[in-house]
NUTORNU-506150 format. One record per residue (C-alpha): x negated, y negated, z. Coordinates in steps of 0.001 Angstrom, whole numbers, plus 500000, padded with zeros to 6 digits. Example, Ala and Ser with C-alpha at 12.3 -4.5 7.8 and 13.67 -1.06 7.14 Angstrom:
<nodes>
((487700; 504500; 507800))
((486330; 501060; 507140))
</nodes>
This chain:
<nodes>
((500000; 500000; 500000))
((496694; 497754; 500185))
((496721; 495461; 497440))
((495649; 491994; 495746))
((497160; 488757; 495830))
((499994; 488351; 493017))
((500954; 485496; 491093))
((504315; 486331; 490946))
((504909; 486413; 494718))
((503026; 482971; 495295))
((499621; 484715; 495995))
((501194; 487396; 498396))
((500816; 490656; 498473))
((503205; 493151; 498504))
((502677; 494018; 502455))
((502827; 489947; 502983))
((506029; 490379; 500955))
((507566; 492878; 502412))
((509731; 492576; 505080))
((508164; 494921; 508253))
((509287; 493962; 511698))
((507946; 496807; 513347))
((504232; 496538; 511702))
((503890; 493048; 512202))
((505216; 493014; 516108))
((502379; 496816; 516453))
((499988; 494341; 515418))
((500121; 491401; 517432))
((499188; 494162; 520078))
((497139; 496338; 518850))
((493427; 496965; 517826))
((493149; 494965; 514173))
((490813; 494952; 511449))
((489570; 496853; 508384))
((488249; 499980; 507590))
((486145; 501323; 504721))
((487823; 504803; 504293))
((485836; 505572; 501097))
((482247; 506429; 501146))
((479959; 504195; 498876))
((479290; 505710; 495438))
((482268; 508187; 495332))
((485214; 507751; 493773))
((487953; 505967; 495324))
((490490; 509273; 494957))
((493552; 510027; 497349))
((491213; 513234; 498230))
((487748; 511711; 500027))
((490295; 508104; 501357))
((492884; 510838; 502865))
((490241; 513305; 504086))
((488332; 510638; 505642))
((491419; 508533; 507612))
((492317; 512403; 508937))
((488823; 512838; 510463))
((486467; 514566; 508044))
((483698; 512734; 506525))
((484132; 513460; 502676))
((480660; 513425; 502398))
((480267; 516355; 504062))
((483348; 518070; 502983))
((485093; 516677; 499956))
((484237; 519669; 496511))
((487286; 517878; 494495))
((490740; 517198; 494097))
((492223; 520199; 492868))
((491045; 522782; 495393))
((492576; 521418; 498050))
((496143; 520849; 495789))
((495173; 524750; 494826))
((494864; 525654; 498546))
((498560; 524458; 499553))
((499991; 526246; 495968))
((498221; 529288; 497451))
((495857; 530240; 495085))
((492846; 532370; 495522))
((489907; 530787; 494751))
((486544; 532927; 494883))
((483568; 531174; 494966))
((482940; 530989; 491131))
((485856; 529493; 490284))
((486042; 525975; 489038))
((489758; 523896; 489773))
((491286; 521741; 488167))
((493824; 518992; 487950))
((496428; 519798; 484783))
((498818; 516859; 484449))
((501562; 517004; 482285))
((501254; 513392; 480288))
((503141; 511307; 477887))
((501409; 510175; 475295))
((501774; 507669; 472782))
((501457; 507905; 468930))
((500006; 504827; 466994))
((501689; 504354; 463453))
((500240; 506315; 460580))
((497926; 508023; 462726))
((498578; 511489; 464077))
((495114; 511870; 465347))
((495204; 513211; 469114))
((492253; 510760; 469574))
((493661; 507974; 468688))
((496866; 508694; 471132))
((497319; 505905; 473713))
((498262; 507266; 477833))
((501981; 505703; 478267))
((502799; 507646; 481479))
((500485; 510416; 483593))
((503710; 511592; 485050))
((505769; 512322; 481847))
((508663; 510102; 483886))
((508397; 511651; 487016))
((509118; 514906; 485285))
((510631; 517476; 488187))
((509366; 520483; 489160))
((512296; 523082; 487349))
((511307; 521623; 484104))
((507358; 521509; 484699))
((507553; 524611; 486014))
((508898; 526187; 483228))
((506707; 524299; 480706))
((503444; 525640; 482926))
((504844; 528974; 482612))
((504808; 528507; 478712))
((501510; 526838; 478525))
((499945; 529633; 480486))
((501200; 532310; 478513))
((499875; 530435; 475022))
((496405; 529339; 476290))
((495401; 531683; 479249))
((492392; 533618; 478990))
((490499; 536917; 480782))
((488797; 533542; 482590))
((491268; 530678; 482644))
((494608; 530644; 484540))
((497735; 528297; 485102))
((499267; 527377; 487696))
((502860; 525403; 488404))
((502750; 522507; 490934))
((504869; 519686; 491639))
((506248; 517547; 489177))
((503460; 516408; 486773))
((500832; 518241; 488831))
((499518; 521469; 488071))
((496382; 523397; 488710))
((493917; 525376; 485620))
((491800; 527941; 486864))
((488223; 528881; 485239))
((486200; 531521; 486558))
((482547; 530037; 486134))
((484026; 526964; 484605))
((482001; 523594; 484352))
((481685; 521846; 487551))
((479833; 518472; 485970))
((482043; 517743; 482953))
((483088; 514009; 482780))
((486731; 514119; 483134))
((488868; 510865; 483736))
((492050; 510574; 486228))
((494849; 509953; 483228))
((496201; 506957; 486068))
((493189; 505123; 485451))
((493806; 504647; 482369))
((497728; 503795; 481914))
((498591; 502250; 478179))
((494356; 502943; 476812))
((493611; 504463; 473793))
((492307; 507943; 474639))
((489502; 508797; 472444))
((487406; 506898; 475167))
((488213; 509012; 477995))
((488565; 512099; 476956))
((485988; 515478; 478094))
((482324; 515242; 477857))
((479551; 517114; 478766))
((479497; 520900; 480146))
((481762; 522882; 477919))
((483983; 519731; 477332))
((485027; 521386; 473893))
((486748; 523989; 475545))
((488459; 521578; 477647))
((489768; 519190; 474673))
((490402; 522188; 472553))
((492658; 523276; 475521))
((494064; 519592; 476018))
((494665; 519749; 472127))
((496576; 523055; 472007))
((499185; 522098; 474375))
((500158; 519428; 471986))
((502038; 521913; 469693))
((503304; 523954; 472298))
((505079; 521207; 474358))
((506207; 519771; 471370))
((509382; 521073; 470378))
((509803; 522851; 473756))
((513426; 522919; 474955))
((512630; 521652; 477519))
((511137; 518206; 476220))
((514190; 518399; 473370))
((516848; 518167; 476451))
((514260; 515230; 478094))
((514229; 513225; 474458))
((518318; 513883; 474315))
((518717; 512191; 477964))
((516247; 509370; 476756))
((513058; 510293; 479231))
((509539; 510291; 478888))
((508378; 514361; 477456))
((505729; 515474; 478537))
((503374; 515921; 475348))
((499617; 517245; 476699))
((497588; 518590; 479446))
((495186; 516416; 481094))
((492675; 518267; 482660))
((490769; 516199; 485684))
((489063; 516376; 489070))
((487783; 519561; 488994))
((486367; 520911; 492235))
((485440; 524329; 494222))
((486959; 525989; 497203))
((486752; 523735; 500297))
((485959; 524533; 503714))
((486605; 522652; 506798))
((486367; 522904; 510415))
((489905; 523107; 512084))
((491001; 520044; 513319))
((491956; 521997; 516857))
((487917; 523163; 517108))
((487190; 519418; 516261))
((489214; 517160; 518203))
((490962; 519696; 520843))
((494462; 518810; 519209))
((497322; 520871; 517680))
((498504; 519357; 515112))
((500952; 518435; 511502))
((501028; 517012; 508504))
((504030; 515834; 507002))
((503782; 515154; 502888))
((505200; 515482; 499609))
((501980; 516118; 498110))
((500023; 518816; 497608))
((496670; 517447; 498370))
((497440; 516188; 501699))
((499157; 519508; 502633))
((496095; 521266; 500946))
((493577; 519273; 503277))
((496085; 520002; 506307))
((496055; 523996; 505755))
((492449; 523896; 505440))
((492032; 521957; 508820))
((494061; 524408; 510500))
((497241; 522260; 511342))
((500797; 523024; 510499))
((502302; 522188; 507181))
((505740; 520869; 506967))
((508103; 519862; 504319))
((511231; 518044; 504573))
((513719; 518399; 502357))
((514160; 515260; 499399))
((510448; 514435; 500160))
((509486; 513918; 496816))
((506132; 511354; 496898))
((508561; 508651; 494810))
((510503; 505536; 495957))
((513331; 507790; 496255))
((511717; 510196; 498815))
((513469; 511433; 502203))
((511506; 509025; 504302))
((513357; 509282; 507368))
((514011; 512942; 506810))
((509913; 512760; 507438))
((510372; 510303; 510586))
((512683; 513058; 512017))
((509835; 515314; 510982))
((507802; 513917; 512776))
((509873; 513524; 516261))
((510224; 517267; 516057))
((507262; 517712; 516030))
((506637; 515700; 518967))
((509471; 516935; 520925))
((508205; 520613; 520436))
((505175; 519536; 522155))
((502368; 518805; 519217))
((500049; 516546; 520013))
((499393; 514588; 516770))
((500816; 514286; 513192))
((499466; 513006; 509799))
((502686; 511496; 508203))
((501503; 510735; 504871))
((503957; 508881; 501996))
((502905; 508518; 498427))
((505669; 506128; 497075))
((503148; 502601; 497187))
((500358; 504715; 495718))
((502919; 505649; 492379))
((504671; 502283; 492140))
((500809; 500987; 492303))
((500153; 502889; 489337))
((503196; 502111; 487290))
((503152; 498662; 487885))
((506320; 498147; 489959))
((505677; 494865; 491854))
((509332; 494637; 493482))
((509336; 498867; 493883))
((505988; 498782; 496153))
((507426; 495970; 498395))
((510726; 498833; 498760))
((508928; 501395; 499588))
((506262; 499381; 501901))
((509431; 497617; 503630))
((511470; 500998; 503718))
((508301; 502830; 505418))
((508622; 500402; 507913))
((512002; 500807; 508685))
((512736; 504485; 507867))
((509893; 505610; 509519))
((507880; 503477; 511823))
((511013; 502357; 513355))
((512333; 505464; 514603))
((509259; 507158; 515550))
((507967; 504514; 517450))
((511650; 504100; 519324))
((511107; 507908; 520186))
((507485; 507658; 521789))
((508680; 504335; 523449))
((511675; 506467; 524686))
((509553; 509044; 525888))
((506718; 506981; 527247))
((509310; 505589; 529473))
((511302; 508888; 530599))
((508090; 511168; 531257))
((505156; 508330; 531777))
((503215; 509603; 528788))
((501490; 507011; 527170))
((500935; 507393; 522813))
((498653; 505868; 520221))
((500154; 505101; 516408))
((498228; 504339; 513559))
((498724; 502973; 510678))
((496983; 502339; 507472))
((496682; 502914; 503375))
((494165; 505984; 502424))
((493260; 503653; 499790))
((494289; 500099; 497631))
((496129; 500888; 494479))
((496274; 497615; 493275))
((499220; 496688; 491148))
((496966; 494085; 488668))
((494842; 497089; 487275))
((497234; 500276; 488211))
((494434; 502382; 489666))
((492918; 502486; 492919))
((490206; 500928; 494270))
((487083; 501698; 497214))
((487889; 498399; 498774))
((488417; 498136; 502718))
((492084; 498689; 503663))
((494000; 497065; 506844))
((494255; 499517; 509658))
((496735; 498779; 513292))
((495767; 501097; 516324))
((498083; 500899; 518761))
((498065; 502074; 522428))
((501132; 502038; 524694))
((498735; 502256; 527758))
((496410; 499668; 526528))
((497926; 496413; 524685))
((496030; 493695; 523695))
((496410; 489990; 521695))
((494873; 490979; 518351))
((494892; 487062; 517456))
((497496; 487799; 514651))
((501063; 488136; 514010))
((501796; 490270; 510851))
((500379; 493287; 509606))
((498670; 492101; 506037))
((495363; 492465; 504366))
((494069; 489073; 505192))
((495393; 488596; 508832))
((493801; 492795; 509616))
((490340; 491419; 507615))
((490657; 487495; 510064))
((489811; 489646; 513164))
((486568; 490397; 512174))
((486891; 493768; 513190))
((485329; 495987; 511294))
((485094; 500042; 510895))
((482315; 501566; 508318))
((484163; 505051; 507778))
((487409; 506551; 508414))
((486347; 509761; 510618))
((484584; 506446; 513254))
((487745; 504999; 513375))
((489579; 508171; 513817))
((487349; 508869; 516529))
((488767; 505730; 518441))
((492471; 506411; 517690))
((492305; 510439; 518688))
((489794; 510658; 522078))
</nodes>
C-alpha cells in the first residue's frame, strides 16, 4: 500500500487519501518510522519483502518465488528441480504483425481470470507441452507453477507486472536454455487460442488469457520453524499462495477463509474473524496478509488502492484490534499489532519498488507520543526512526 505522491490527489498518496481512523489513532501511540524490508541488490519481489517482515532474513533463505507458491500447491520438489512462475497473460497484437515478439503485455492476470477456468486451461496446457522432465501445475487464478527436473536456475526471466502495456520482444528469456523456455511460452499461443474456455471469456467481453509467462524460477526452500525461532505458535491468514507457501515452510498453520481472493473484492473481514479465532483458540501470533493494494498498484487503479487501503482499515484493523482491546481488558493480557506494506507498488510505474515502507508497532502495555497523528509515508519517515531489515524490526515487535 506504500506509494508516491500523486498529482491527481493534490500530491497525496493513497494511504494520505484514504480514510483510516484506526491506523492513524495506532500511530499517534505507537513506535513510528520506516523500515527497509528488502535487502540491497535483490529484487524488490512479494517473496524476500514478505519473508523478511515475517522474520527470516531473505538473504539467508529466499531460493525464488515459485517454490514457496509450489510448497502451499503441494508439490514435491526434489532437489534438482527448478520452479517456476507460469502466468496465464493477455497479450496484445499490433496491426499487421502477428509476430509473438512484437506482442505488447496488456494484462499479467488475463482479467483476474478465476481459478475453474485456469484450472482447466493448465490442465490442457500440460497435457500439450509436458515432457519426461517438465510438469504443470494449476494454481490460483493467473498463477500457476512449471516444473523442470534439472531446469535452468540463471535464465533471465522478467515478472510480466513489470512490464504492463511494453512491447515484449525486450523481455522475453535469455540465457541458460532460454529457447526452451520461449519455445514453451510460444506453444501455448495456439493452444489457448481457440480454447473454449477463452471463446466463452471473448463472448462475455473479458480479457483471454493468450500465453504462458514463465518467471521467478527458484529451488526448494528450507526454513527454520517459526516456533524453534521465536518460541511462538502461530498463523497465517492469505489469499496467496506465496505467503501460505512461506507459512507452511515456517511451520505455522495455514488458513483460508472463504471469498479471500487477493482482489478488491476479497473477504476481508471474513480474514479479521480469521484472525480472532485464532486468537481466541489460544495462538499466540498471526501473519494477516492482503494482496488487494499490491494488484490495484499494478493495474493502475488510483481510486481502487485508496478502497482497499481504507477498507483494510475498517474491515480488519477495526475489529481485531476491538477484540485484543476487549480481551486486554477482561483477562489483563497485554498485545502488540503491527502494521506495514511488504513492499511499495507504486501506482506511477505499476511495479514495485525496494524503497523503505512505513511500519506502526503498537503495544497495549507500553504507549507512547510518536510525534505524529496519521499513519502515512511521510509522517512514519518525520520520526526519524529508522529499521535496516525486516527480521530487526520483527525482533522488536515479537520478544
Amino acid at each position: 500500500m506504500a506509494d508516491l505522491p500523486i498529482p491527481e490527489l493534490g500530491g497525496k498518496t493513497p494511504l494520505q487519501a484514504a480514510t483510516t481512523p484506526i491506523a492513524d489513532s495506532l500511530a499517534a501511540t505507537s513506535l513510528c518510522g520506516m523500515v527497509q524490508t528488502v535487502p540491497e541488490g535483490m529484487e524488490p519481489g512479494s517473496g524476500p519483502a514478505n519473508m523478511s517482515v515475517m522474520g527470516y532474513d531473505p538473504i539467508k533463505f529466499y531460493t525464488g518465488r515459485s517454490p514457496l507458491e509450489a510448497v502451499n500447491l503441494g508439490i514435491q520438489m526434489n532437489p534438482d528441480d527448478i520452479v517456476f512462475r507460469c502466468n496465464l497473460v493477455s497479450l496484445q497484437k499490433p496491426l499487421n504483425d502477428s509476430r509473438y515478439e512484437e506482442c505488447s503485455m496488456l494484462d499479467y492476470s488475463s482479467g483476474e481470470i478465476s481459478t475453474a477456468e485456469s484450472s482447466e486451461l493448465i490442465h490442457d496446457l500440460g497435457k500439450a507441452l509436458s515432457s519426461d522432465k517438465i510438469r504443470f501445475f494449476a494454481g490460483r487464478s493467473y498463477r500457476h507453477c512449471m516444473v523442470w527436473e534439472n531446469g535452468p536456475l540463471c535464465s533471465q526471466l522478467t515478472p510480466p507486472h513489470d512490464i504492463s502495456g511494453k512491447t515484449i520482444a525486450g523481455y522475453l528469456p535469455s540465457g541458460d536454455r532460454s529457447d526452451i523456455l520461449l519455445e514453451l511460452m510460444k506453444n501455448s499461443v495456439g493452444i489457448l487460442s481457440d480454447h473454449p474456455v477463452n471463446q466463452s471469456r471473448r463472448a462475455r467481453g473479458l480479457r483471454t488469457a493468450d500465453s504462458i509467462w514463465l518467471w521467478g524460477q527458484g529451488t526448494r526452500p528450507n526454513l527454520p520453524s517459526f516456533e524453534s525461532v521465536y518460541g511462538k505458535r502461530g498463523a497465517v491468514i492469505s489469499a496467496v499462495d506465496l505467503v501460505f507457501g512461506i507459512g507452511r515452510c515456517a511451520g505455522l498453520d495455514v488458513i483460508e477463509v472463504p471469498g479471500a481472493t487477493g482482489i478488491l473484492s476479497s473477504n476481508l473481514n471474513g480474514k479479521a474473524q480469521a484472525a480472532i479465532g485464532c486468537f481466541s483458540s489460544g495462538m499466540d501470533y498471526v501473519y494477516l496478509h492482503v494482496e488487494a493494494p499490491d494488484e490495484c498498484g499494478h493495474q493502475g487503479d488510483v481510486h481502487g488502492k485508496i478502497e482497499a487501503i481504507s477498507r483494510i482499515d475498517r474491515e480488519i484493523l477495526l475489529p481485531v484490534y476491538e477484540y485484543l482491546e476487549k480481551s486486554r481488558k477482561q483477562t489483563g493480557e497485554n498485545y502488540r499489532i503491527m502494521f506495514l506494506p511488504d513492499h511499495p507498488t507504486p501506482i506511477s510505474i505499476r511495479t514495485h519498488t525496494s524503497d523503505p515502507v512505513p511500519f506502526l508497532l503498537y503495544d497495549s502495555g507500553e504507549c507512547r507520543d510518536s510525534g505524529i497523528c496519521d499513519y502515512s509515508e511521510s509522517s512514519a519517515n518525520s520520526t526519524g526512526v529508522h529499521f535496516s531489515s525486516g527480521p530487526e524490526l520483527f525482533e522488536r515487535f515479537i520478544r
